[in-house]
C-alpha positions as CSV (number, residue, x, y, z in Angstrom):
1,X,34.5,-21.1,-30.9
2,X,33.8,-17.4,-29.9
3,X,30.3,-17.8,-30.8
4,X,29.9,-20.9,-29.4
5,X,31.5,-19.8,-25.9
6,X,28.9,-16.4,-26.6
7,X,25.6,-18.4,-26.5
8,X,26.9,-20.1,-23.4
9,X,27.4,-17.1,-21.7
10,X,23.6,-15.9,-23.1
11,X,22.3,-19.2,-21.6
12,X,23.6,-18.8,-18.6
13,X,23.0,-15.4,-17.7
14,X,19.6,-15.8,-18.8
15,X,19.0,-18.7,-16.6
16,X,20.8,-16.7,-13.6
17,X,18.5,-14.1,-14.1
18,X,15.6,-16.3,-14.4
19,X,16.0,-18.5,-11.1
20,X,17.0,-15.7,-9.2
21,X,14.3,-13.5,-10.2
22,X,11.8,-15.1,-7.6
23,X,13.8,-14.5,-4.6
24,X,14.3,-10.9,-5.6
25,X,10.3,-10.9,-6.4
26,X,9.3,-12.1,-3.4
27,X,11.6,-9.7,-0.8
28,X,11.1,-6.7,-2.9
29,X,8.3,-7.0,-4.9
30,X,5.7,-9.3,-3.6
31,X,2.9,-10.2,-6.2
32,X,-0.8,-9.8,-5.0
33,X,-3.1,-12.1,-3.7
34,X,-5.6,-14.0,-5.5
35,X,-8.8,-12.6,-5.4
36,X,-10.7,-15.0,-3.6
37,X,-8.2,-15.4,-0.6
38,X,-8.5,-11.6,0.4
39,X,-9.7,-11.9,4.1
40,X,-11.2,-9.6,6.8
41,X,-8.7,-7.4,8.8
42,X,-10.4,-8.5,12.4
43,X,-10.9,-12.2,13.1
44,X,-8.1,-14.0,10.5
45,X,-5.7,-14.6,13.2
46,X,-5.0,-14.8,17.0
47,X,-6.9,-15.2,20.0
48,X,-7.5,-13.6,23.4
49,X,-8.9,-10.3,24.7
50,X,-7.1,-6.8,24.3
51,X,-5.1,-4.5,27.0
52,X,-7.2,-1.9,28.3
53,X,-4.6,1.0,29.9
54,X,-5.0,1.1,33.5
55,X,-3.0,3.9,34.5
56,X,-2.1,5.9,31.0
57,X,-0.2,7.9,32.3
58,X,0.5,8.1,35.7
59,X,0.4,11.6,37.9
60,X,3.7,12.7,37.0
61,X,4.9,11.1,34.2
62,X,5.6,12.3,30.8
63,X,4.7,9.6,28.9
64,X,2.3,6.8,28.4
65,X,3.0,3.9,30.5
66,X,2.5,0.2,29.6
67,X,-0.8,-0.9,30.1
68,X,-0.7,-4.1,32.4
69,X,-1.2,-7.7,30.2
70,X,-4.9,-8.8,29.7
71,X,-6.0,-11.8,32.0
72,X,-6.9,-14.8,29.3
73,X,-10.3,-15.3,28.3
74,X,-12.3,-17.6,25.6
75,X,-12.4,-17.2,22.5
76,X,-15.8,-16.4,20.6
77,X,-17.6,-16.1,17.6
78,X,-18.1,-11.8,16.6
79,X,-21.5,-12.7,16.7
80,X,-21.9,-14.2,19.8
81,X,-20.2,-11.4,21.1
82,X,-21.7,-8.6,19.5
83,X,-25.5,-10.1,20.2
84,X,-24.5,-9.9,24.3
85,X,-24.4,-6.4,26.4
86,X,-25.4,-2.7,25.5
87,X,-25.3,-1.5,21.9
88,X,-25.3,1.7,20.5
89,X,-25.3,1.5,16.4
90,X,-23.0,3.2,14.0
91,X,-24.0,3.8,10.6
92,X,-22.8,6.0,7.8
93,X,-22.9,5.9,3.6
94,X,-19.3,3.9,4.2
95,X,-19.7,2.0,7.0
96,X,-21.7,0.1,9.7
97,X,-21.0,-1.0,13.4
98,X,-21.8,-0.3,16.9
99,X,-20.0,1.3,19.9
100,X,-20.0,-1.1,23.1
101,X,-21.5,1.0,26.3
102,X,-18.9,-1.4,28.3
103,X,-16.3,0.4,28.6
104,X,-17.2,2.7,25.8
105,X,-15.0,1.3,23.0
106,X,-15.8,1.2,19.6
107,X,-15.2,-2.4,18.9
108,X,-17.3,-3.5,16.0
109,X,-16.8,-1.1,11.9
110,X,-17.4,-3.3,9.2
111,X,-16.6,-1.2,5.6
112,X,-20.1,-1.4,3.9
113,X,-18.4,0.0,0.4
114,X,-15.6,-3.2,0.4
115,X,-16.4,-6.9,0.1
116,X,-13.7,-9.6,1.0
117,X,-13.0,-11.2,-2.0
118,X,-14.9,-10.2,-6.1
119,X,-17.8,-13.0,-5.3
120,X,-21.0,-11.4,-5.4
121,X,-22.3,-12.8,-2.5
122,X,-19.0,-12.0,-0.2
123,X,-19.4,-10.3,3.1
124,X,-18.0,-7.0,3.5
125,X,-14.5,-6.0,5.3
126,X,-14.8,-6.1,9.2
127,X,-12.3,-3.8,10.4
128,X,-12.7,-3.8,14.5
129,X,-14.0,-7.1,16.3
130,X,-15.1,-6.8,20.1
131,X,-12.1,-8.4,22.5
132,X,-12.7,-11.8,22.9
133,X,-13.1,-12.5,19.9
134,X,-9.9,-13.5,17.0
135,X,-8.1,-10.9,16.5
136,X,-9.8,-8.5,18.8
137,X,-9.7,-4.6,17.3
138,X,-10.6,-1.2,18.6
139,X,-10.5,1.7,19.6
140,X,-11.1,3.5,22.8
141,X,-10.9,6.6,24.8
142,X,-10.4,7.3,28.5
143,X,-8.8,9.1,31.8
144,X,-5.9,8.8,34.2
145,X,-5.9,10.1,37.5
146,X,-4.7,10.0,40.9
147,X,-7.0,10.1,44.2
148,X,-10.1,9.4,42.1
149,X,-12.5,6.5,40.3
150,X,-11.6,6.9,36.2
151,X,-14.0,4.7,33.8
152,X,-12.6,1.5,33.0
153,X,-12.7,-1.4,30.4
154,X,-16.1,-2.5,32.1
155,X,-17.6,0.5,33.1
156,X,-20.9,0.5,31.6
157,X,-22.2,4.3,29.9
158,X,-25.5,5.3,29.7
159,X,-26.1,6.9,26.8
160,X,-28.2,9.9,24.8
161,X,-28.9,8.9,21.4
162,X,-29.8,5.5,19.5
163,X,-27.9,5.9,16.6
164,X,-24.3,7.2,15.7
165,X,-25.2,8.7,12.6
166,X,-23.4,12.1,10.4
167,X,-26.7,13.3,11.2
168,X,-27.3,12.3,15.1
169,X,-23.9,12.7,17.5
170,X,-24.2,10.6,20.5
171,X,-23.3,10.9,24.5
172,X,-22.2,8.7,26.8
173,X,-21.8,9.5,30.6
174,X,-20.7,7.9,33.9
175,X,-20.0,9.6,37.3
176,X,-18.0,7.9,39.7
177,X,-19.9,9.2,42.8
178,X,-17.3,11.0,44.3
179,X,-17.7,14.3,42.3
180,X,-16.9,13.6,38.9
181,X,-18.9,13.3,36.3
182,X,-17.0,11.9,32.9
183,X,-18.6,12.6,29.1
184,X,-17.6,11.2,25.7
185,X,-19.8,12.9,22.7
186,X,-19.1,11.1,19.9
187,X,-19.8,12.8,15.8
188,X,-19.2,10.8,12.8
189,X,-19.0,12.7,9.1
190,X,-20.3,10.3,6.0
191,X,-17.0,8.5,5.7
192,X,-14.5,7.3,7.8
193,X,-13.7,9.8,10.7
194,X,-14.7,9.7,14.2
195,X,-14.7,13.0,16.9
196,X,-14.8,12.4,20.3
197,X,-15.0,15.0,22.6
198,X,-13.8,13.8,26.3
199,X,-15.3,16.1,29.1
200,X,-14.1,15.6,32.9
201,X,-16.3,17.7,34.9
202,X,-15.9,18.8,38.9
203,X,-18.5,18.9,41.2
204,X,-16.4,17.7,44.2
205,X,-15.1,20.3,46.8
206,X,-11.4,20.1,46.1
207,X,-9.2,19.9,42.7
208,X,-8.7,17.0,40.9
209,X,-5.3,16.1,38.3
210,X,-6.4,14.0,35.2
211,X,-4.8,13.0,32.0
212,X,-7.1,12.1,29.0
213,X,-5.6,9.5,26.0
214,X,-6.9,7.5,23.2
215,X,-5.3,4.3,22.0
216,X,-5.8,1.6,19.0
217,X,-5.5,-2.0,20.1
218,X,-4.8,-4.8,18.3
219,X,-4.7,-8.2,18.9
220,X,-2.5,-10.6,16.4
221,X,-1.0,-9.3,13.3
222,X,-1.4,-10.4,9.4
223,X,-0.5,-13.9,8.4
224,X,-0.8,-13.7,4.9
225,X,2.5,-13.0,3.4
226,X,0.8,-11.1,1.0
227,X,-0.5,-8.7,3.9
228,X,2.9,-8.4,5.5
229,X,5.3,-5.5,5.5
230,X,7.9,-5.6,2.0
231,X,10.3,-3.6,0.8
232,X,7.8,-1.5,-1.5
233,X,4.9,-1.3,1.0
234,X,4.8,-0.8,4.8
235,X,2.1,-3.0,6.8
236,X,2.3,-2.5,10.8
237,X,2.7,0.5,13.1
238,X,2.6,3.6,11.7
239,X,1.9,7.4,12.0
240,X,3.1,11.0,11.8
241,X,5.5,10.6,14.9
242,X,8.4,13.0,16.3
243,X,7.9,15.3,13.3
244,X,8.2,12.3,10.8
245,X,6.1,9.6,9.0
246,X,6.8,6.0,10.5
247,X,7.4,3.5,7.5
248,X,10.4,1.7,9.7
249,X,8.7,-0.1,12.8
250,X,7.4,-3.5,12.6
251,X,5.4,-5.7,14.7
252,X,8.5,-7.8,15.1
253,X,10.5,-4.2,16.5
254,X,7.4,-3.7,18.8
255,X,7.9,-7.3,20.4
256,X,11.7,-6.6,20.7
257,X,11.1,-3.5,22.7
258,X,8.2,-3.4,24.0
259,X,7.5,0.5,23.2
260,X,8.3,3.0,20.7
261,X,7.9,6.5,22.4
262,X,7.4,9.5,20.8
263,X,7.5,13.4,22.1
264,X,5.0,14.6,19.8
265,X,2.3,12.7,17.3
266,X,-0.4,14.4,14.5
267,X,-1.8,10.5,14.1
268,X,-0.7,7.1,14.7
269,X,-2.0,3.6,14.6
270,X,-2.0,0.3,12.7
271,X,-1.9,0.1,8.4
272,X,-3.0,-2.9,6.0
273,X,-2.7,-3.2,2.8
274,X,-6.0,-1.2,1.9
275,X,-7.3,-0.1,5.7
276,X,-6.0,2.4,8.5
277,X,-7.1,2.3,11.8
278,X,-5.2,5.7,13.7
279,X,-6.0,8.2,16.5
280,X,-5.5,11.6,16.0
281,X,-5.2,14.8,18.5
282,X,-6.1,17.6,18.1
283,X,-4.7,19.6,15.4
284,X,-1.3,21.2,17.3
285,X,-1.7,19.4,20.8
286,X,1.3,18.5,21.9
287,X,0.9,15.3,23.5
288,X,2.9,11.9,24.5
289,X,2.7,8.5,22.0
290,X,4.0,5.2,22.0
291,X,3.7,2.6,20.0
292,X,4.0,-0.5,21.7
293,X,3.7,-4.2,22.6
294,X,2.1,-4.5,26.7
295,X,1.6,-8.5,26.0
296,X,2.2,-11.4,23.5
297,X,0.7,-10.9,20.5
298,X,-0.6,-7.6,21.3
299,X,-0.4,-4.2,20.0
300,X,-1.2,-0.5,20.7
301,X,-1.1,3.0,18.8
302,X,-1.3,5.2,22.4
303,X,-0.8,9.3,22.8
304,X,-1.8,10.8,26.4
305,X,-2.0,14.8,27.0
306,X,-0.1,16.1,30.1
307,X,-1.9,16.4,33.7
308,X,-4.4,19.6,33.7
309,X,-6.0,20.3,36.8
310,X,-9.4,20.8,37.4
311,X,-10.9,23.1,39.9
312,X,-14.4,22.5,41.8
313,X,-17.0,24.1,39.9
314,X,-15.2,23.5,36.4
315,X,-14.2,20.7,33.6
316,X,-12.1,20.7,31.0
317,X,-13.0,19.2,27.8
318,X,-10.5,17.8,24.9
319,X,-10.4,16.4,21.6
320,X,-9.6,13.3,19.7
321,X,-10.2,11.8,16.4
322,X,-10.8,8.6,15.3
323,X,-10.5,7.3,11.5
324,X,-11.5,3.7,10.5
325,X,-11.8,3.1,7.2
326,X,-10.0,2.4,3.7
327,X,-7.0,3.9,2.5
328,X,-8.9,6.1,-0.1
329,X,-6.4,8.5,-1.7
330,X,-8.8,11.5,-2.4
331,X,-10.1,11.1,1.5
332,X,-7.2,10.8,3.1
333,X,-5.8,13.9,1.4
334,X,-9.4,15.7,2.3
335,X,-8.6,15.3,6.0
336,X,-4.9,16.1,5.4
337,X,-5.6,19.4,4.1
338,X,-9.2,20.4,5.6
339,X,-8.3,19.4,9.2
340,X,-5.2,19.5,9.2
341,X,-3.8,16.1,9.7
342,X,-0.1,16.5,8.9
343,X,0.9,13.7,6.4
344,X,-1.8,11.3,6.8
345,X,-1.8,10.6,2.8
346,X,1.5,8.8,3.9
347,X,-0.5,6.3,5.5
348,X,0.3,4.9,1.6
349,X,3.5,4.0,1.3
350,X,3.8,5.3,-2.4
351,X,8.1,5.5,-1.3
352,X,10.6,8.3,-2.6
353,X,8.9,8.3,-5.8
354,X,5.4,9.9,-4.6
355,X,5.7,12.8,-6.6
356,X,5.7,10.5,-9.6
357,X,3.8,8.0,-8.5
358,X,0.7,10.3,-7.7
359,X,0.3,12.5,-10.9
360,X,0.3,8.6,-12.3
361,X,-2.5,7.9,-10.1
362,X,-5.1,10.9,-10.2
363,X,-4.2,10.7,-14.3
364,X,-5.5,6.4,-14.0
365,X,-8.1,7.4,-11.8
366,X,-9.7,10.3,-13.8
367,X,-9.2,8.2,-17.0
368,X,-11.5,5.6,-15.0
369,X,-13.8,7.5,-14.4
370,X,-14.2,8.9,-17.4
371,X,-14.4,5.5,-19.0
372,X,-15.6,3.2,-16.3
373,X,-13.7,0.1,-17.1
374,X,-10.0,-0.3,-14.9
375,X,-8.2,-2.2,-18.0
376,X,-9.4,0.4,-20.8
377,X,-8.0,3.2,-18.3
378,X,-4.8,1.6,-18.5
379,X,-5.0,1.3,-22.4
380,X,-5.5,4.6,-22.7
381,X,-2.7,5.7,-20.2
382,X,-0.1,4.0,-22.0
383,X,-1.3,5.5,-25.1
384,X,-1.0,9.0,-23.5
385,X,2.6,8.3,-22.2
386,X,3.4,6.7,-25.5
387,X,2.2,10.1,-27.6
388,X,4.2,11.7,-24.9
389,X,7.4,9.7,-25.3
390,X,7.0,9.6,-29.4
391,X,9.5,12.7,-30.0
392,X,12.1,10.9,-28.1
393,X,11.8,7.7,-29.8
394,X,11.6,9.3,-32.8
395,X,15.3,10.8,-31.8
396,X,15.7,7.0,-31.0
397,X,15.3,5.9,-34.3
398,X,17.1,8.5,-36.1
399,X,20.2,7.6,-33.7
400,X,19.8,3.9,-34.9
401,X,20.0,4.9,-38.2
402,X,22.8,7.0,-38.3
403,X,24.6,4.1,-36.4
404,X,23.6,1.6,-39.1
405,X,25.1,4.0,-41.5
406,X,28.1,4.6,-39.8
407,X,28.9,0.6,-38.7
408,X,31.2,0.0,-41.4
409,X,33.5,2.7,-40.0
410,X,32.6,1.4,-37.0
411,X,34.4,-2.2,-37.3
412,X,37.1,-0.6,-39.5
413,X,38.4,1.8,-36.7
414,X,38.0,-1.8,-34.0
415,X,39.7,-3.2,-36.3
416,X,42.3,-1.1,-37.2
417,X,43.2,-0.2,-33.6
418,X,42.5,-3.3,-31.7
419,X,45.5,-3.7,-29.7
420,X,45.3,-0.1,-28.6
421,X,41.6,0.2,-26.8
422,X,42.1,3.9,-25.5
423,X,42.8,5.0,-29.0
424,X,40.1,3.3,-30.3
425,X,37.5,4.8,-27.6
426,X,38.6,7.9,-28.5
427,X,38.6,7.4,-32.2
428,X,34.8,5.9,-31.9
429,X,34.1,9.3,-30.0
430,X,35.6,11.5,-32.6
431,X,33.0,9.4,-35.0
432,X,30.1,10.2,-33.7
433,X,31.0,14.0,-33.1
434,X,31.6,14.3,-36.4
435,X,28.4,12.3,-37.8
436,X,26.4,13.8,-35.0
437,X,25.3,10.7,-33.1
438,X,24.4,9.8,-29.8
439,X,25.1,6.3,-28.6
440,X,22.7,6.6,-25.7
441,X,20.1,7.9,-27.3
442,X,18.3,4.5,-27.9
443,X,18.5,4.0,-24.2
444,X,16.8,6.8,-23.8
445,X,13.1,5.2,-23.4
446,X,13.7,2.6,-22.0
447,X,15.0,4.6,-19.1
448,X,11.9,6.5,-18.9
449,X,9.7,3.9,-19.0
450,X,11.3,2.3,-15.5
451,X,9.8,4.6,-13.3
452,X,6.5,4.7,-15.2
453,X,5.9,0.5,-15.2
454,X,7.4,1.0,-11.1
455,X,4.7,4.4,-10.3
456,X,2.2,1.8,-12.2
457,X,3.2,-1.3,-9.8
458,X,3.2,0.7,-6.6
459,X,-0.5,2.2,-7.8
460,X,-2.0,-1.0,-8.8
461,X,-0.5,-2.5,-5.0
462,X,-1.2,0.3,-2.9
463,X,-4.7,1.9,-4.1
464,X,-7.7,0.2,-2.6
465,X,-9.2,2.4,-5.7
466,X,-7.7,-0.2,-8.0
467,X,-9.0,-3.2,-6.3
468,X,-11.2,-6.0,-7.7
469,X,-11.4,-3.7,-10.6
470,X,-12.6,-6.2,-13.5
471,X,-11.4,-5.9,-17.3
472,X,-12.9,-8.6,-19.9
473,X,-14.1,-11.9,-19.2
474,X,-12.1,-14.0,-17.1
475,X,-10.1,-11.0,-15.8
476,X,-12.2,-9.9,-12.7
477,X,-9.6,-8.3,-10.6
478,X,-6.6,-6.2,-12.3
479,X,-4.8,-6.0,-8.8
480,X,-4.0,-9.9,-8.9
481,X,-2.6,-12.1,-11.3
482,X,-4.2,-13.8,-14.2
483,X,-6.1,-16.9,-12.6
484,X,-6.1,-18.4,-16.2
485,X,-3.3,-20.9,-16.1
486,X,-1.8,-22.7,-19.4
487,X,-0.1,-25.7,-17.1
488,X,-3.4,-26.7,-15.4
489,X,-5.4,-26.1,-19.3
490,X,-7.0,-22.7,-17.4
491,X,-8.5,-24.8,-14.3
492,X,-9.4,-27.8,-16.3
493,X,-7.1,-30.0,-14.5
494,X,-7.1,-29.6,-10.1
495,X,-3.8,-27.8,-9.4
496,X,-2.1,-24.6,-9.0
497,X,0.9,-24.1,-10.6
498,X,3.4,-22.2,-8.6
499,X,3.9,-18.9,-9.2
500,X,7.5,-19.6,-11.5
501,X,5.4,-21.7,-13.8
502,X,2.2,-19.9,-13.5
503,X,2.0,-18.7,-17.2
504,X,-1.4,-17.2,-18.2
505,X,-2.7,-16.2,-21.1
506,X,-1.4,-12.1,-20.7
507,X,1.8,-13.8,-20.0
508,X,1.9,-15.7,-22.9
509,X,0.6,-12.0,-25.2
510,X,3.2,-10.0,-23.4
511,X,5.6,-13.1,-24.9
512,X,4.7,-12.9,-27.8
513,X,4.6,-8.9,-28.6
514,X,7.7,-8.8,-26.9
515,X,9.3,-11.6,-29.6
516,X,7.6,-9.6,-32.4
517,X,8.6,-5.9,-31.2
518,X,12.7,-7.5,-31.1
519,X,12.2,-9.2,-34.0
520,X,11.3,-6.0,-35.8
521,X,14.5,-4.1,-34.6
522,X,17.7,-4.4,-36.3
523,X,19.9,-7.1,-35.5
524,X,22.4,-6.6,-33.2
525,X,26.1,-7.1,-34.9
526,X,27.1,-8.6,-31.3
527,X,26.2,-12.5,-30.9
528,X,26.2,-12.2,-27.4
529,X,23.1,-9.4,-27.7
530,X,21.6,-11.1,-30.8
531,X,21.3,-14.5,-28.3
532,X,19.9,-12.5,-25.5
533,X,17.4,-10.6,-27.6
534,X,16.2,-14.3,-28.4
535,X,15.5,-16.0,-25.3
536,X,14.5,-11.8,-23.7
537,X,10.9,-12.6,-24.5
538,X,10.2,-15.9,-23.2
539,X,12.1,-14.8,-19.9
540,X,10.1,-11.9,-19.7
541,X,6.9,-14.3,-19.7
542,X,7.9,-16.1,-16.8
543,X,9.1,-13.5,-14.8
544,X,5.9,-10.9,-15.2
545,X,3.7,-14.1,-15.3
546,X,3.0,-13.4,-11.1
547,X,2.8,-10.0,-11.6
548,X,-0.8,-8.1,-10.9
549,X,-3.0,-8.3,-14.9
550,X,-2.9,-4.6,-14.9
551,X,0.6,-4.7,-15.2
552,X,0.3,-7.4,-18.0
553,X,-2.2,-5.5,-19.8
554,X,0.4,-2.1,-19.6
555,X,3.0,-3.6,-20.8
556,X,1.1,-5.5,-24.0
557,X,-0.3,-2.3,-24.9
558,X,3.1,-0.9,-24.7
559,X,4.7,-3.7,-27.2
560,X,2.0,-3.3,-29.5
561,X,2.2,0.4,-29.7
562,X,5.9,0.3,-30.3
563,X,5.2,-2.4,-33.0
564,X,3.0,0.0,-34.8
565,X,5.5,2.8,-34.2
566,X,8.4,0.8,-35.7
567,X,6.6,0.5,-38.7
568,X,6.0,3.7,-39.1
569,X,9.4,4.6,-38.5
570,X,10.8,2.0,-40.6
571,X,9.0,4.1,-43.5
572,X,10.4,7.1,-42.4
573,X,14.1,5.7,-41.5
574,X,14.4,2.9,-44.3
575,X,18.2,2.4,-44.1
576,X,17.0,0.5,-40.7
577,X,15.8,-2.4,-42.7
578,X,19.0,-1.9,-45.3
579,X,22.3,-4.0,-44.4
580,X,24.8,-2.5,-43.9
581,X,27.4,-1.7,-46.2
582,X,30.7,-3.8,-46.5
């Protein structure tokens, strides 16, 4: 009856655990994308033009005020657009665009290096679209000021240069007529990084008060579930704000409250899952941010310096940065230690655990490169943390086999003191001081290895270093699950499974080396365990079976390494295999 009322309890938790798995999945650890569904940042979602600030801040004021709500205008294709009006190109080794000399935004960075999904003939990522266009995107500079003409969303620059290039900075200029003359040189370095240097200069005969400021603007936010914010990875407004990194406001807190202000900023803008789009000051300014919401369904990054005066004769020149590019952990450290941009690497959200999580990284990443295939790296990582972990589960093993020994004492002290559980715990303890055991020592590794497969999960979701990395044939992207389905005879028949039944073929290894590895350990005395350790396996399968391949392939190479190292052991430790004696 006991046993019988055992294995209902083993079926039941395991089903528990099994239904309920998917809910805690999706909230706290969402599964990636397929690979063909990855879309461009700019023109996925939303309509309408962008708010340009027209009075950021005002003479006075402290901080940046709301820019006024953008009238509505048609929507149209990014080409369309971008073929109308005054151009000046962008190119670099990383990425391509154009700044628009209306209004002097740069509105148009498509990521040369990145395509949108692993099909060979995929366009790259567009990261900025012109307003007017879905999901409008950019960034701009500009002035406030009291008393005088500032550029505007239409002003139209003239400019000195053809080509934004690391090798060929570009000016624009405009003068208002009344005195002032207003500059914007724009530099770009090979990768991702713009410098603008904003120059108000005085001819007029009397004083004039201006504030310069640089914003991001956004128009709509991701509708992929996969690109929205989760417990293990912040999507949304972000930044190094107040003399802290922002990982806690949403787009749904910005259209709450309009505006998040801020008394002092290194960088701020939007995040993706794989792209950054921020303004930064210059290093030590102190200036005014916001992050806020001026209109429906659109958003701005914003910081504003204070009012200077400038004198006739004079100008006053200040700098901005602008990056727009992918979330490449080696470049955004570069500009966090070179220039100085306080925490921008945290534009990752690698979590409390980043000082695990990124030795795990730069160890994968150097493997990679050393080997050039994504899935071997992995291999060989495991491996290394295997060789690492062998003296502790060689301690793990010799516990086991000490406690095999000892079992018949075991059940004889349970036994003999049965009605009395304090005198049996403390019996039991006396028992393994004097045979030198440790209980927990077998829990040992599997302790260990929690943070490792988590460090693992949060690099294979986070790194755009790790993405569309291909393994062996039909595995062409390690960041997304295995698009080999059993239920649907691997794409034979035309439907997806859902993701609870989605069972591939690394699913059905990591099964199956699972099943083997417990059916090499001793068999627990405890039918409750022995039941568990049963149906473990095939759980396993179904719960990992959404999970990105790299993981897969980590934790197959794991089961097959501890299958060879319980042989081995098994030679060295063979009272293991032995029953116990009665």
């Amino acid at each position: 009856m006991d046993d019988k009322r055992n294995l209902i309890a083993a079926i039941l938790l395991s089903a528990a655990i099994l239904i309920g798995w998917n809910f805690i999945a999706d909230k706290y650890f969402p599964t990636p994308a397929k690979p063909d569904v990855t879309t461009t940042v700019a023109g996925d979602a939303g309509a309408g033009t962008a708010a340009q600030p027209a009075g950021v801040p005002a003479a006075g004021s402290a901080a940046p005020a709301a820019p006024a709500a953008p009238a509505p205008q048609a929507v149209r294709p990014i080409a369309a657009v971008l073929a109308e009006g005054q151009r000046v190109p962008i190119e670099t080794p990383a990425l391509s665009g154009s700044i628009n000399l209306a209004g002097a935004r740069i509105d148009d960075i498509t990521l040369t290096k990145y395509r949108q999904t692993i099909a060979k003939d995929s366009p790259p990522v567009r990261l900025f679209a012109p307003a007017g266009t879905k999901a409008a995107y950019f960034a701009s500079l500009g002035w406030s000021a009291q008393g005088i003409e500032v550029p505007g969303p239409t002003t139209l620059w003239t400019a000195t240069g053809t080509k934004l290039t690391p090798a060929t900075p570009v000016t624009l200029s405009w003068s208002n007529g009344s005195g002032q003359t207003f500059r914007i040189e724009y530099s770009i370095d090979a990768h991702y990084l713009i410098t603008a240097k904003q120059t108000i200069a005085n001819t007029g005969s009397a004083p004039v008060s201006a504030s310069s400021y640089a914003l991001i603007d956004r128009h709509g936010k991701p509708t992929d579930p996969h690109e929205q914010s989760s417990w293990t990875n912040h999507i949304g407004p972000t930044g190094f704000l107040g003399g802290k990194s922002i990982l806690d406001v949403d787009y749904k807190d910005l259209d709450e409250s309009g505006a998040v202000k801020y008394d002092s900023a290194a960088w701020l803008g939007f995040t993706d899952k794989y792209w950054l789009a921020a303004v930064v000051p210059a290093k030590g300014e102190r200036v005014d941010a916001s992050l806020g919401a001026p209109s429906a369904d659109n958003y701005q990054a914003l910081f504003a310096r204070k009012f200077a005066s400038v004198a006739p004769g004079r100008q006053v020149t200040t700098t901005s940065r602008i990056f727009a590019g992918a979330k490449e952990v080696n470049r955004l450290s570069t500009y966090q230690d070179d220039l100085g941009i306080t925490r921008l690497s945290n534009a990752i959200d690698w979590g409390w655990f980043e000082f695990f999580e990124v030795p795990i990284f730069k160890l994968l990443d150097w493997l990679f490169t050393q080997v050039g295939n994504f899935g071997v790296a992995i291999m060989i990582l495991t491996l290394i943390i295997r060789a690492a972990m062998f003296p502790i589960a060689q301690r793990q093993f010799h516990s086991m086999a000490q406690m095999r020994i000892v079992q018949p004492k075991m059940k004889a002290l349970q036994e003999r003191h049965k009605d009395d559980k304090p005198k049996m715990q403390q019996e039991l303890m006396k028992l393994y001081k004097d045979e030198k055991i440790n209980p927990l020592a077998g829990c040992l590794p599997i302790v260990i290895q929690i943070p490792i497969f988590y460090a693992l999960y949060k690099v294979l979701m986070l790194t755009i270093e790790m993405r569309h990395q291909p393994f062996v044939l039909w595995i062409k992207d390690l960041s997304a699950p295995d698009p080999l389905h059993i239920l649907n005879l691997f794409g034979l028949l035309d439907f997806n499974p859902p993701a609870f039944l989605g069972i591939g073929v690394l699913a059905l290894l990591l099964g199956v080396t699972m099943w083997l590895q417990f059916r090499l350990n001793p068999q627990a005395t405890d039918p409750v365990q022995q039941q568990v350790f049963k149906i473990m396996p095939w759980m396993m399968m179904f719960i990992m079976a959404p999970f990105a391949a790299g993981l897969l392939v980590y934790w197959i190479t794991n089961n097959c390494l501890s299958i060879a190292q319980q042989q081995w052991m098994y030679r060295k430790f063979p009272q293991l295999r032995a029953a116990p004696a009665k």
